[in-house]
Backbone bond lengths (Angstrom), bond angles and torsions (degrees), N, CA, C in turn:
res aa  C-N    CA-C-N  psi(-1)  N-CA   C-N-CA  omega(-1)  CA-C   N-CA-C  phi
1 X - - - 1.464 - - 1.527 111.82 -
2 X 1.320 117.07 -33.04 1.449 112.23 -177.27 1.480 115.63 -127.86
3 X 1.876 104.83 7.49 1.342 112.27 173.90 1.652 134.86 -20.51
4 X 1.132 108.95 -56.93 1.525 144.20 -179.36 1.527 102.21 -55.79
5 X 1.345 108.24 -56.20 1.467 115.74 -168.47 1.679 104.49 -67.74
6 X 1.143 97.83 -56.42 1.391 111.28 -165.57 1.611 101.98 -57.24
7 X 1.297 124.46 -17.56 1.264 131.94 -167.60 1.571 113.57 -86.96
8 X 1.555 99.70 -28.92 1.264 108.60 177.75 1.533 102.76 -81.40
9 X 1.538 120.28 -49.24 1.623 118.04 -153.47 1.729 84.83 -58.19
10 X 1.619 132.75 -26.43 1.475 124.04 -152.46 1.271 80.88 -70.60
11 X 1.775 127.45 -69.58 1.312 116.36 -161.69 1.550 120.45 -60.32
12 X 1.018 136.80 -12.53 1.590 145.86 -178.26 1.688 90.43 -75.55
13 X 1.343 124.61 -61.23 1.290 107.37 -144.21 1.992 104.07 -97.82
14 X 1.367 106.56 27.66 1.388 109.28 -176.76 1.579 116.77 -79.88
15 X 0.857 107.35 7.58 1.659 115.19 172.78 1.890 115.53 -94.61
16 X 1.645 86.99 -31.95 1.615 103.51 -177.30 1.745 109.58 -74.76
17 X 1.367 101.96 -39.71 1.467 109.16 -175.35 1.839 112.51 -50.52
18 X 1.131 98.64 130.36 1.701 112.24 174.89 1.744 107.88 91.50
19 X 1.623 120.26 -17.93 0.842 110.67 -173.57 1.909 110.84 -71.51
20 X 1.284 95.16 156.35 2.054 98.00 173.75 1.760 91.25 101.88
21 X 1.131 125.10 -159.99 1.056 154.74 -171.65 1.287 142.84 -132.41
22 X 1.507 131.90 120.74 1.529 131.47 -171.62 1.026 116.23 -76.84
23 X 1.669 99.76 132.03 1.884 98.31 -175.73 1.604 107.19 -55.81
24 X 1.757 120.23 130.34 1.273 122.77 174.02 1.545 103.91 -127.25
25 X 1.573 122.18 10.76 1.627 107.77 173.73 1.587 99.32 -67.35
26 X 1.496 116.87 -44.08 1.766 106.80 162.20 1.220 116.80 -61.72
27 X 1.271 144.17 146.33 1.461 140.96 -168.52 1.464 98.48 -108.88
28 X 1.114 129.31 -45.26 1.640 139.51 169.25 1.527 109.82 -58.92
29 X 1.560 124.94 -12.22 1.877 119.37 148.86 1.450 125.43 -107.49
30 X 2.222 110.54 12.89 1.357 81.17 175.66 1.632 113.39 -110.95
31 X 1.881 107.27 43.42 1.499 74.94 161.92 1.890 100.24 -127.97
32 X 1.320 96.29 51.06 1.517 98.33 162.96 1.250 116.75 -78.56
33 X 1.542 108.16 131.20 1.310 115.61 175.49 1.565 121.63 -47.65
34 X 1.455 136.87 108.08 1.118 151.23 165.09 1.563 107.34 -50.89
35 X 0.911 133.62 8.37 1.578 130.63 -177.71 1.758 95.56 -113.98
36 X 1.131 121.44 -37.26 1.492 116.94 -156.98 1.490 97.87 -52.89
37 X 1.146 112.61 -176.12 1.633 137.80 -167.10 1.456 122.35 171.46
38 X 1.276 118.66 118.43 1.746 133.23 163.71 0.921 128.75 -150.22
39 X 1.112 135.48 130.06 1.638 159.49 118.69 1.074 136.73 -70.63
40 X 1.478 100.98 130.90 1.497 120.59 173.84 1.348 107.36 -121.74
41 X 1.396 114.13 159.53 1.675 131.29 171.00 1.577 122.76 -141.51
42 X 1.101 122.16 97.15 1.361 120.86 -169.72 1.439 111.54 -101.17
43 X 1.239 113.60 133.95 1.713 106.60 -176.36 1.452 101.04 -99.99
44 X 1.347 101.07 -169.93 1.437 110.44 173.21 1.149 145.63 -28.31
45 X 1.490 77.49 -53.75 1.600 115.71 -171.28 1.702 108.94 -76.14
46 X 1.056 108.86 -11.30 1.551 111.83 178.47 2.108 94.94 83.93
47 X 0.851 113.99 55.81 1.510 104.46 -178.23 2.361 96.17 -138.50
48 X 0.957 99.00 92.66 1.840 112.60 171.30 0.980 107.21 -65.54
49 X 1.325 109.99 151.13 1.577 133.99 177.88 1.630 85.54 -157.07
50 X 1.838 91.59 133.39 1.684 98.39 -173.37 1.591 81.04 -159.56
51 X 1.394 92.30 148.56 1.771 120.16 168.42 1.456 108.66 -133.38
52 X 1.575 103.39 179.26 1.410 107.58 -162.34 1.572 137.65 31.34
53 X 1.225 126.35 -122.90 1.176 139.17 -140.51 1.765 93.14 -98.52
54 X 1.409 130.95 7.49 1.327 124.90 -124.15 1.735 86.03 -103.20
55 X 1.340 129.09 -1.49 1.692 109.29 155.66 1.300 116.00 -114.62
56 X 1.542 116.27 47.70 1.282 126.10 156.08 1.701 128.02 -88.46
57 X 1.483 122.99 109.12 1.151 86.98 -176.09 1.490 138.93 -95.50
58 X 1.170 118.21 162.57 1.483 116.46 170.48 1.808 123.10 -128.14
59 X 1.344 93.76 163.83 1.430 87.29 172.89 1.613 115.75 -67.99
60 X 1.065 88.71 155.07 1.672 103.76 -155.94 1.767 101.81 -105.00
61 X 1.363 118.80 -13.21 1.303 130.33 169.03 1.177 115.50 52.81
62 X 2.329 113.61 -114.13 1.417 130.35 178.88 1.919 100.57 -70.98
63 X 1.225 129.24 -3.13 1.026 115.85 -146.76 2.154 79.59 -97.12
64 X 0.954 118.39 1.67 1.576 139.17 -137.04 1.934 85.01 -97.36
65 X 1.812 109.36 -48.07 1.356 117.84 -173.51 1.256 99.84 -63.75
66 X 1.424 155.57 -8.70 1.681 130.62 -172.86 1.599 94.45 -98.48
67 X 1.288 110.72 -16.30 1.458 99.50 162.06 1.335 127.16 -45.85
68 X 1.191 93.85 -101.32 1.474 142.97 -174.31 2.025 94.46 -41.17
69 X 1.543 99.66 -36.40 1.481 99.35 -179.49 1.466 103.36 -76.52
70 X 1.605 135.56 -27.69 1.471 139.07 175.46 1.504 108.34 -68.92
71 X 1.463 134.64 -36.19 1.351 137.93 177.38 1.374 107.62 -76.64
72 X 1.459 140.74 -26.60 1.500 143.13 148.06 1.353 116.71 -60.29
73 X 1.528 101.45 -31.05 1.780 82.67 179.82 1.551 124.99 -103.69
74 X 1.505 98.36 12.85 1.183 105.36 177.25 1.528 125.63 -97.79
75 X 1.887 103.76 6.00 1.124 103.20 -159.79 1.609 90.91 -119.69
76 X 1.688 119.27 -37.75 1.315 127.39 -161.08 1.614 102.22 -107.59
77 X 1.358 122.96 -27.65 1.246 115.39 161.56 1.519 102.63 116.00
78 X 1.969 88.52 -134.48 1.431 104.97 167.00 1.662 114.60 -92.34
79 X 1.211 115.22 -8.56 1.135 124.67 167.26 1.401 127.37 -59.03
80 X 1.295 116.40 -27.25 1.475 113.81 147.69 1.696 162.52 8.54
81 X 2.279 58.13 -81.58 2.067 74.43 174.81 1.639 106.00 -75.42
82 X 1.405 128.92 7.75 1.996 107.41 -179.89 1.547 91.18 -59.71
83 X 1.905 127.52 -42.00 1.590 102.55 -152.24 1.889 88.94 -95.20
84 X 1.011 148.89 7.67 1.247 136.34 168.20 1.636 115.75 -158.94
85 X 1.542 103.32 144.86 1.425 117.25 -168.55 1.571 122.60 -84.42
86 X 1.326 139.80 160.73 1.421 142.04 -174.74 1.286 120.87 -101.53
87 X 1.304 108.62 7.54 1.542 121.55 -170.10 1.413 113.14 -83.45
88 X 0.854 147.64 174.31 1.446 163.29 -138.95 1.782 98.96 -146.48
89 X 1.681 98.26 99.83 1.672 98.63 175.72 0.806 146.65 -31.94
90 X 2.096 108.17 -59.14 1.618 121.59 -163.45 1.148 110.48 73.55
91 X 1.525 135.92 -11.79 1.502 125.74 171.16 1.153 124.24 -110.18
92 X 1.028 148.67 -178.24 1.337 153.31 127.09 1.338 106.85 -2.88
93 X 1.753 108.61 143.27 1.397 106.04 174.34 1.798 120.90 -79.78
94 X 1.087 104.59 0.06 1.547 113.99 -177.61 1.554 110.10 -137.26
95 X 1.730 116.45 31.06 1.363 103.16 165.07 1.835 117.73 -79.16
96 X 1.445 90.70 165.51 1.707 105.80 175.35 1.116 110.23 -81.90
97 X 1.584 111.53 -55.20 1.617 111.76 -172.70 1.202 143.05 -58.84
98 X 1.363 128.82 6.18 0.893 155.71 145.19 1.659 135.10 -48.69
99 X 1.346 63.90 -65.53 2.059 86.94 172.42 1.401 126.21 -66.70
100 X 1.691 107.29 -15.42 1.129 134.85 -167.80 1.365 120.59 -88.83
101 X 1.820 97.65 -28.24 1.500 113.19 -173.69 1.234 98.67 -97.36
102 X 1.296 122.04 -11.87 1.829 119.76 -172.46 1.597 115.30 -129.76
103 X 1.231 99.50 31.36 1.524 118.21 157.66 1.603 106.99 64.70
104 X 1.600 118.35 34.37 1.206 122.54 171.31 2.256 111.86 78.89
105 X 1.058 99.73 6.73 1.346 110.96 169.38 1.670 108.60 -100.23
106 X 1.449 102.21 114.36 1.528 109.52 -172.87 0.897 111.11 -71.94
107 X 1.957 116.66 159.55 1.689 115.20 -165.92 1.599 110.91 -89.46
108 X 1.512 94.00 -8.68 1.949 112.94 158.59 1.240 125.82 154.12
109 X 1.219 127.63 173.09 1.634 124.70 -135.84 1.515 104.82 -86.36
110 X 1.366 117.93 2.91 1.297 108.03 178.12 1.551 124.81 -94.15
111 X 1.442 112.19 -24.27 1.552 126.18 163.42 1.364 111.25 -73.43
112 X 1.114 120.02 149.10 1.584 123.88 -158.50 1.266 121.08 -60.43
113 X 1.162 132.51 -25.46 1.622 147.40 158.58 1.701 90.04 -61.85
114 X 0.968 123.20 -60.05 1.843 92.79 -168.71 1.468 109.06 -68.87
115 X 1.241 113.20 -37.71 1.756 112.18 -170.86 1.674 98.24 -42.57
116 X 1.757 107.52 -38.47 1.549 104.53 -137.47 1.743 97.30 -80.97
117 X 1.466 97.04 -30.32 1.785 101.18 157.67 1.125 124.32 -67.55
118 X 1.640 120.92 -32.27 1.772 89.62 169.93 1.357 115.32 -64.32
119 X 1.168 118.70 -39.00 1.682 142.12 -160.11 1.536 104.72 -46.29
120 X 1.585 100.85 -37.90 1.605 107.83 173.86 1.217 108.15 -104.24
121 X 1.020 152.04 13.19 1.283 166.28 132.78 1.798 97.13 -57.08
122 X 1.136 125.67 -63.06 1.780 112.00 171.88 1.089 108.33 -66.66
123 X 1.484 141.84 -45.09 1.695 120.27 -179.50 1.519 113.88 -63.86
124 X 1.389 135.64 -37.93 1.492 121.98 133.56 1.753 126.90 -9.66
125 X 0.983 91.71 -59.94 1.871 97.70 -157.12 1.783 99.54 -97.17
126 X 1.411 106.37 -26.70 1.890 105.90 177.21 1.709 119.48 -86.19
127 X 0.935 116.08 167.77 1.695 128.32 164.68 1.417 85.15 -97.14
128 X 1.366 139.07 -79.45 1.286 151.34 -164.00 1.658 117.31 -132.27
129 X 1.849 81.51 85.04 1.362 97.79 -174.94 2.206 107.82 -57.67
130 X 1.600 110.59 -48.71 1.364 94.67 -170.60 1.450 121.37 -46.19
131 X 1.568 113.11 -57.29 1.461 139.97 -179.80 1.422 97.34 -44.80
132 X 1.257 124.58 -44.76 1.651 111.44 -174.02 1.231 112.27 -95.79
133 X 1.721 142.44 10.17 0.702 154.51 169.95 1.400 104.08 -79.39
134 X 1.500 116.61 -60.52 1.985 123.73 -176.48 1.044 87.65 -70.48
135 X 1.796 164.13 -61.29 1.024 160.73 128.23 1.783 95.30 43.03
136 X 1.212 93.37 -91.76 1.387 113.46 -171.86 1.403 111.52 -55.41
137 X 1.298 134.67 -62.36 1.263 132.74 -176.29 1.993 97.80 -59.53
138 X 1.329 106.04 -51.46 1.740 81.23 168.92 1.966 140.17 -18.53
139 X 1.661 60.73 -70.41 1.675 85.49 176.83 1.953 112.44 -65.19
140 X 0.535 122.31 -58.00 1.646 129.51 146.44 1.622 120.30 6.04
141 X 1.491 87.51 -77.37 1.765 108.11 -178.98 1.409 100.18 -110.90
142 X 1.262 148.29 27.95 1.599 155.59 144.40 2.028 85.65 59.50
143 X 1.082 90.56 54.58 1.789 97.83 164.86 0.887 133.07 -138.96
144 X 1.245 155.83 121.27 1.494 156.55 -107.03 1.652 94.08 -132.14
145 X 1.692 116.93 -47.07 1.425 115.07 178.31 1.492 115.03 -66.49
146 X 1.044 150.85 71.06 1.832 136.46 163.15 1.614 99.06 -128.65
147 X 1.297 101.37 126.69 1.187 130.15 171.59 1.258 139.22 -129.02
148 X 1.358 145.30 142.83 1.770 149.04 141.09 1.552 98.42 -20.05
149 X 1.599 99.85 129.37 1.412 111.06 148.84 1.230 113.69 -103.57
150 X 1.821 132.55 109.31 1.019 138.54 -175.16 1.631 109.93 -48.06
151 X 1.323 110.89 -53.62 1.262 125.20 -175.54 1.837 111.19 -37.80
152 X 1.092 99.98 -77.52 1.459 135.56 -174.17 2.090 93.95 -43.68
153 X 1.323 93.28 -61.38 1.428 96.44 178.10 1.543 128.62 -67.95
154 X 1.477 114.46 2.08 1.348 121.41 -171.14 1.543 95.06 -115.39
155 X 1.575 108.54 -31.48 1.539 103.61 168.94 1.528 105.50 -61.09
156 X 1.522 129.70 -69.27 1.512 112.42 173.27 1.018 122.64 -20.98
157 X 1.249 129.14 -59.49 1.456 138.25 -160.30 1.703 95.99 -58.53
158 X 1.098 122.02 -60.59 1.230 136.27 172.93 1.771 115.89 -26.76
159 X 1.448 80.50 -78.07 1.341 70.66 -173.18 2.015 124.95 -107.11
160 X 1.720 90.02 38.50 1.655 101.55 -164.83 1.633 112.33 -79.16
161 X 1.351 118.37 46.12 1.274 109.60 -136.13 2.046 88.46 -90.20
162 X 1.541 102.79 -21.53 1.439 81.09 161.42 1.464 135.92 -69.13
163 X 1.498 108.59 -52.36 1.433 87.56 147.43 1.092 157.48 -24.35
164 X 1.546 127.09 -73.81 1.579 120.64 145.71 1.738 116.69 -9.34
165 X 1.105 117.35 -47.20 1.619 117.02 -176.33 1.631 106.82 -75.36
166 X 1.815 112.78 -41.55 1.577 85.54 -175.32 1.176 118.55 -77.84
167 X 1.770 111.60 -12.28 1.941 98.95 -178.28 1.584 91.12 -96.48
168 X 0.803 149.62 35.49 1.260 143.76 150.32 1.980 120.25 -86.33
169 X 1.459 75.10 -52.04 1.752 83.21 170.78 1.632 114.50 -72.85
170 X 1.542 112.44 -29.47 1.711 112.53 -178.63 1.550 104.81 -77.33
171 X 1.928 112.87 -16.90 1.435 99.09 179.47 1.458 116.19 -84.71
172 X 1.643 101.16 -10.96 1.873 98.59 175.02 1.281 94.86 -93.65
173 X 1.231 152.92 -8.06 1.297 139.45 155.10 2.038 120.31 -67.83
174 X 1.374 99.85 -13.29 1.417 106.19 177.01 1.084 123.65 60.70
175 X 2.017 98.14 40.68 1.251 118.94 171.10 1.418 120.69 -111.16
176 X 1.494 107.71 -6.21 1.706 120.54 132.23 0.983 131.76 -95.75
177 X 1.537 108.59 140.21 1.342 128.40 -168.23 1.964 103.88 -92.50
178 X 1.094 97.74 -59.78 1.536 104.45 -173.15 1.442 109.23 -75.39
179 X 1.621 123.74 -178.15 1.423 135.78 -173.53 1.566 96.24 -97.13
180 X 1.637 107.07 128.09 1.638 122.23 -159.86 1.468 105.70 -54.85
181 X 1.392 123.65 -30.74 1.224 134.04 -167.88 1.753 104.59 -59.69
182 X 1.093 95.05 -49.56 1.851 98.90 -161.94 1.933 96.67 -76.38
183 X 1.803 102.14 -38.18 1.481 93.29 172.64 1.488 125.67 -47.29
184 X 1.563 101.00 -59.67 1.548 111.65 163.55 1.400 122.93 -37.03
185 X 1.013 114.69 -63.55 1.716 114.98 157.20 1.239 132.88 7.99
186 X 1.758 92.31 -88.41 1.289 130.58 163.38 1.563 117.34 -39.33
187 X 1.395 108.15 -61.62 1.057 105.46 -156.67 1.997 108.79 -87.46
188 X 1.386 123.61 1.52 1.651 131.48 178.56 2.063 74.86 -95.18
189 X 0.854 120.90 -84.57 0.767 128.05 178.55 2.241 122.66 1.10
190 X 0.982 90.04 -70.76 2.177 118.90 165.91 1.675 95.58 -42.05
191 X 1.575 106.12 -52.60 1.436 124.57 -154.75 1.491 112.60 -85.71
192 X 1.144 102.80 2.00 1.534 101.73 176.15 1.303 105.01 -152.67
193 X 1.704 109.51 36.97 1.476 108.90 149.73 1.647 132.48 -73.97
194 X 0.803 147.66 123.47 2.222 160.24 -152.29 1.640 87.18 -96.04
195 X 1.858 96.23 112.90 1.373 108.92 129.46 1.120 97.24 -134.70
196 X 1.238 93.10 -175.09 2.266 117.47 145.02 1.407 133.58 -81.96
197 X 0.937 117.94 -159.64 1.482 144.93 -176.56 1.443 97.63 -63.06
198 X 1.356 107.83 -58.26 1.998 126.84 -125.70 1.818 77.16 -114.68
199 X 1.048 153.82 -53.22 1.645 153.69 142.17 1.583 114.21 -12.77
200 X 1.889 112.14 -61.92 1.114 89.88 166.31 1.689 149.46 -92.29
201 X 1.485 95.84 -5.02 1.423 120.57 -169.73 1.637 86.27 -60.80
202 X 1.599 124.17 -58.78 1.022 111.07 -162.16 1.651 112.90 -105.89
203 X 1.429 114.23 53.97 0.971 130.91 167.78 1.880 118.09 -118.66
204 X 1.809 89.44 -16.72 1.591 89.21 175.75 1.590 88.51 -119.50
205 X 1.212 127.62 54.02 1.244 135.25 142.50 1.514 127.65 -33.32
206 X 1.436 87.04 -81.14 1.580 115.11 173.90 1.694 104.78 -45.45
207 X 1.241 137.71 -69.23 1.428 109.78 172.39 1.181 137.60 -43.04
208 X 1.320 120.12 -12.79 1.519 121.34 -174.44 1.945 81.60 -87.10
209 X 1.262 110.49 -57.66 1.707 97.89 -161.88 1.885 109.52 -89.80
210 X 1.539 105.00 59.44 1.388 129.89 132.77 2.443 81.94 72.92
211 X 1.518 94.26 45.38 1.531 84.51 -167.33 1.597 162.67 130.82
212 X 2.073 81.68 -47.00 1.359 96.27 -157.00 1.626 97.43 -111.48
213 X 1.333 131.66 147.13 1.929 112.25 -172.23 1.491 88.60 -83.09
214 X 0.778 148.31 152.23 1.429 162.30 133.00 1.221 120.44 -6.50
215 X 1.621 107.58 -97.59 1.688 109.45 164.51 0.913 152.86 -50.43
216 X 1.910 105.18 1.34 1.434 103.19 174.69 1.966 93.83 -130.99
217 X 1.344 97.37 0.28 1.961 96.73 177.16 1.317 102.28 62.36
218 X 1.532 136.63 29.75 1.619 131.68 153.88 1.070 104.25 -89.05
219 X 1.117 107.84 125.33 1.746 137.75 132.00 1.560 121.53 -24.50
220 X 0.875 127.59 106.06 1.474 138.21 -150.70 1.529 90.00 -137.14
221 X 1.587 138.68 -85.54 1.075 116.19 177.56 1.512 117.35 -85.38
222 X 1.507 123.59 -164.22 1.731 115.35 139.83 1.367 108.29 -81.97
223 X 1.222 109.90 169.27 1.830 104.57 171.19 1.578 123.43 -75.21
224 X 1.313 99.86 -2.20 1.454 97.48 179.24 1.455 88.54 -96.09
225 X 1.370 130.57 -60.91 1.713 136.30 -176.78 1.860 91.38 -27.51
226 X 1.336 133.88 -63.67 1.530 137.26 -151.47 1.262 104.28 -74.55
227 X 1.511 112.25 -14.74 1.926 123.06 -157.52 2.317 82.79 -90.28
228 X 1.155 96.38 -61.38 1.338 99.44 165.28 1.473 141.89 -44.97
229 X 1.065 125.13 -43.84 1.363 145.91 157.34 1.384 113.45 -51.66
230 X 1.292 101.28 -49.93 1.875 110.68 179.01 1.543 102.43 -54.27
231 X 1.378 100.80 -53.13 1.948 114.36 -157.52 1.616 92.74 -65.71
232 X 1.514 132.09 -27.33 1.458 119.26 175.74 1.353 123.63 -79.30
233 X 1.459 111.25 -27.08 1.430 118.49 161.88 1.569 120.85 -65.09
234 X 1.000 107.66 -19.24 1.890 116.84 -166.83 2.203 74.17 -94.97
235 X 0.924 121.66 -73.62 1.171 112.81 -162.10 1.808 109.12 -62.63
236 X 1.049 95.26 -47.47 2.361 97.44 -171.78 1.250 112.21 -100.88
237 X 1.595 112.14 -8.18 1.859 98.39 -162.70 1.412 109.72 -58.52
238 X 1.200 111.46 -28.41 1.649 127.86 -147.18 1.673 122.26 -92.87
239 X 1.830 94.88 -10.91 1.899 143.43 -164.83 1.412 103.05 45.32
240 X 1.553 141.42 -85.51 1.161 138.67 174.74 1.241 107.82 -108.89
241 X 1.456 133.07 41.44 1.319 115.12 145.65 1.514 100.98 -157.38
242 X 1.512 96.04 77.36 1.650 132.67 -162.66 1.444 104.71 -88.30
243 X 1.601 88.22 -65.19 1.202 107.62 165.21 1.854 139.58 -37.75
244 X 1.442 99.32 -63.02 1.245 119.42 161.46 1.708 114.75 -42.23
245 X 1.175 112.22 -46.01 1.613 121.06 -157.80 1.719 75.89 -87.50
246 X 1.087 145.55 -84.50 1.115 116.08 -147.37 1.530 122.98 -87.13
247 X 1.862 109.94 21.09 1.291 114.00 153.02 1.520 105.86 -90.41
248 X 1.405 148.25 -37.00 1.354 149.40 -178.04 1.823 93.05 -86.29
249 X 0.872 137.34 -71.87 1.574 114.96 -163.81 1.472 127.01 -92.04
250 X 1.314 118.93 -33.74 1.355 129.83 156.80 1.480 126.08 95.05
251 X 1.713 95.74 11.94 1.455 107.93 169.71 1.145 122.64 -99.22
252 X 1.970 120.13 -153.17 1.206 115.39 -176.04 1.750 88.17 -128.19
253 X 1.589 118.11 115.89 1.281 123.04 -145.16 1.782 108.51 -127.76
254 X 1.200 152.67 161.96 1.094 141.96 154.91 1.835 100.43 -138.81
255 X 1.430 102.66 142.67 1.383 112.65 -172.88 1.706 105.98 -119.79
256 X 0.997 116.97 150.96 1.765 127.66 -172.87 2.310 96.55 -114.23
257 X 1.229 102.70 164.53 1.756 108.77 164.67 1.827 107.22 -91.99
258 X 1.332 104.06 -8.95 1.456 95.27 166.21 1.564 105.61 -88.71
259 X 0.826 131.00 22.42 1.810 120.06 171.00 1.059 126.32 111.27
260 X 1.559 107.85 -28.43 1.441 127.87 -161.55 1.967 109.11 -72.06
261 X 1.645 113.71 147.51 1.284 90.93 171.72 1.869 85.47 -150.61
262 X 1.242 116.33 130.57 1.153 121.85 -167.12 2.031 100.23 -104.95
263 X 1.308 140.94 134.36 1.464 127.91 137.98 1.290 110.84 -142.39
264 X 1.079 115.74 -170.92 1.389 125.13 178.92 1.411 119.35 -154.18
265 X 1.568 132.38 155.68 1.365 162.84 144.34 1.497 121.89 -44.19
266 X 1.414 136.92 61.77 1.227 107.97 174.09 1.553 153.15 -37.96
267 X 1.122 104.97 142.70 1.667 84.36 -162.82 1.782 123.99 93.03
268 X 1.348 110.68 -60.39 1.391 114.04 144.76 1.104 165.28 -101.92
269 X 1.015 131.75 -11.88 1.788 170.84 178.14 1.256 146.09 148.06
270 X 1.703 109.25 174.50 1.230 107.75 178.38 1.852 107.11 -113.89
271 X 1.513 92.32 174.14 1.469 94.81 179.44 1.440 85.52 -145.30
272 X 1.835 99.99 159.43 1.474 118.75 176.89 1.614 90.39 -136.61
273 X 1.220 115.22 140.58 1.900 124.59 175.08 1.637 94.90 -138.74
274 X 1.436 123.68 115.73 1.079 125.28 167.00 2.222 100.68 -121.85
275 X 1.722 91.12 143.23 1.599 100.91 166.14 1.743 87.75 -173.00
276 X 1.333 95.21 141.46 1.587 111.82 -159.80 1.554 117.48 -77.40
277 X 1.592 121.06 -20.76 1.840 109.78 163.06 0.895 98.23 -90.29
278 X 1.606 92.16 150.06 1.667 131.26 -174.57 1.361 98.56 -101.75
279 X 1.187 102.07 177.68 1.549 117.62 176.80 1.558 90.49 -124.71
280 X 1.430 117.48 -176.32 1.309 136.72 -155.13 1.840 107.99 -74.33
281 X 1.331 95.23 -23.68 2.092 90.68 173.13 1.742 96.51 -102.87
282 X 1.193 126.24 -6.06 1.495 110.92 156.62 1.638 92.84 88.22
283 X 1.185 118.11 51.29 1.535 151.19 134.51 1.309 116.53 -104.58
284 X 1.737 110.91 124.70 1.446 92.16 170.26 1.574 117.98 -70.94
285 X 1.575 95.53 172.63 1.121 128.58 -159.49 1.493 95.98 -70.66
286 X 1.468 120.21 -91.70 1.100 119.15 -175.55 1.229 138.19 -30.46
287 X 2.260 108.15 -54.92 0.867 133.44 155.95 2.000 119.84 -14.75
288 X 1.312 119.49 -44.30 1.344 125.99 -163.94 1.482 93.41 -100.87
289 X 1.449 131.87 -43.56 1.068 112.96 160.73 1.833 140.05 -60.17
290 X 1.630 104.02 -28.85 1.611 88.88 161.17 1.395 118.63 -90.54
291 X 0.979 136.08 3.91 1.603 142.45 -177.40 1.613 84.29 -96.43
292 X 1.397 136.53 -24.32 1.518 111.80 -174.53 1.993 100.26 -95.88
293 X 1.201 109.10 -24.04 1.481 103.28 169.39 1.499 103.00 -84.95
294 X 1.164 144.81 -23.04 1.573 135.84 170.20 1.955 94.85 -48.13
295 X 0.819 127.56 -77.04 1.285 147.01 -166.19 1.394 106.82 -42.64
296 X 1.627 112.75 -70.28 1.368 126.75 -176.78 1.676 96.45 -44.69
297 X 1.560 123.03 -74.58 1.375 129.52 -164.01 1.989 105.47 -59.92
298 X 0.953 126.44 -13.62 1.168 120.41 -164.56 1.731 100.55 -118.57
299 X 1.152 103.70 -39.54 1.589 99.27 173.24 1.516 107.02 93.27
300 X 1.207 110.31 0.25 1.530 107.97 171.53 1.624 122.41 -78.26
301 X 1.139 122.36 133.93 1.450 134.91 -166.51 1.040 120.70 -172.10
302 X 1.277 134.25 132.49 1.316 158.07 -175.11 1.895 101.72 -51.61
303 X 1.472 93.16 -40.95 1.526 100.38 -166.62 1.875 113.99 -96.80
């Protein structure tokens, strides 16, 4: 369906590819190849169109919070937001100072202080938060293979030492519930789960169709719960360059430090574009440039 197109945005944006930098504060993502590139586009209908690099997998990282944030909000509601906020940072996705000025209540669940509250917000509400986490993304993208990369997740652990500081400070604020260790866990853990392209495109399905996954017709959010979720991704997915992404592409989008940048079309589809340098807010590079010619050439936009 979008073969053609997609064929062109590859050749248009081959000058962009490799440019920026591979996330290396993890040491286990910096020797991804900076050249790779993929896209996928899944419509409604459940029917993909993918180029390049797009059944390679990678860790799927920040892209990990619209999860894990949809299985919290499906259980606690609007009740939610008391331990984290909907606002749109302006900082870094892993600053302190922030958290510092607002008494350890995050400015929202997509910068690493909110993830790390939902994250304990599911060991609360799970027996076996990981297992029901791949559980879910299974069922999601109707795929039986998604898994933890031990590796990847032991490098976090390693070297997560900012982390450690923001749930430390949210647990003397008594905005953790559980013991930081198992949160931490959890949450390197989410962040270095392996798909692709073509895994996640049609794993954020269900937000484009107001909720519901497609191929199996479950109800996953309400339509107002999915109408919400969307509006935080259009505003935080992107952390400080939120803005930018939904002045250049015009969807409702979430981006990972492995490359990955997932959004979608209501009503008609989603797309996933992963290639591993970032640019300076730790979106890749390329990634924002073919998701901003997907848009431009097709005319699809939220707005």
């Amino acid at each position: 369906m979008y073969q053609k197109l997609l064929e062109e945005i590859y050749a248009e944006i081959q000058p962009e590819i490799g440019k920026g930098k591979v996330a290396d504060y993890i040491p286990a993502l910096k020797n991804a190849d900076p050249k790779q590139f993929g896209i996928s586009v899944c419509n409604i209908n459940q029917e993909v169109t993918s180029l390049g690099d797009a059944q390679q997998r990678f860790s799927i990282q920040s892209i990990s919070k619209v999860f894990t944030l949809t299985m919290a909000f499906q259980v606690l509601g609007d009740k939610l937001w008391e331990r984290v906020g909907k606002e749109p940072s302006g900082n870094p996705f892993n600053s302190l100072i922030q958290l510092e000025r607002e008494n350890g209540i995050p400015r929202n669940p997509f910068i690493n202080a909110g993830a790390l509250v939902i994250t304990d917000i599911l060991i609360s509400l799970l027996d076996n938060p990981k297992q029901d986490l791949l559980s879910f993304l299974k069922e999601l993208c109707n795929c039986s293979n998604i898994h933890f990369d031990p590796v990847i997740a032991q490098s976090e652990k390693e070297h997560g030492f900012t982390n450690a500081a923001l749930v430390n400070y949210m647990k003397s604020h008594g905005n953790i519930k559980n013991d930081v260790e198992e949160v931490l866990d959890l949450y390197f853990h989410q962040c270095s789960i392996l798909m692709n392209c073509e895994q996640l495109a049609k794993s954020f399905l269900f937000l484009a169709n107001h909720g519901v996954i497609p191929h199996s017709n479950q109800r996953v959010l309400t339509r107002s719960q999915a109408k919400r979720l969307n509006a935080i991704m259009l505003s935080c997915g992107l952390y400080d360059q939120a803005g930018d992404f939904a002045y250049l592409v015009g969807l409702p989008g979430k981006s990972g430090v492995a490359g990955g940048i997932s959004a979608i079309m209501p009503e008609q589809m989603s797309i996933t574009v992963w290639s591993p340098a970032l640019n300076r807010h730790g979106n890749s590079h390329a990634g924002m440039k073919a998701l901003e010619l997907f848009t431009t050439k097709t005319g699809i936009s939220i707005f």
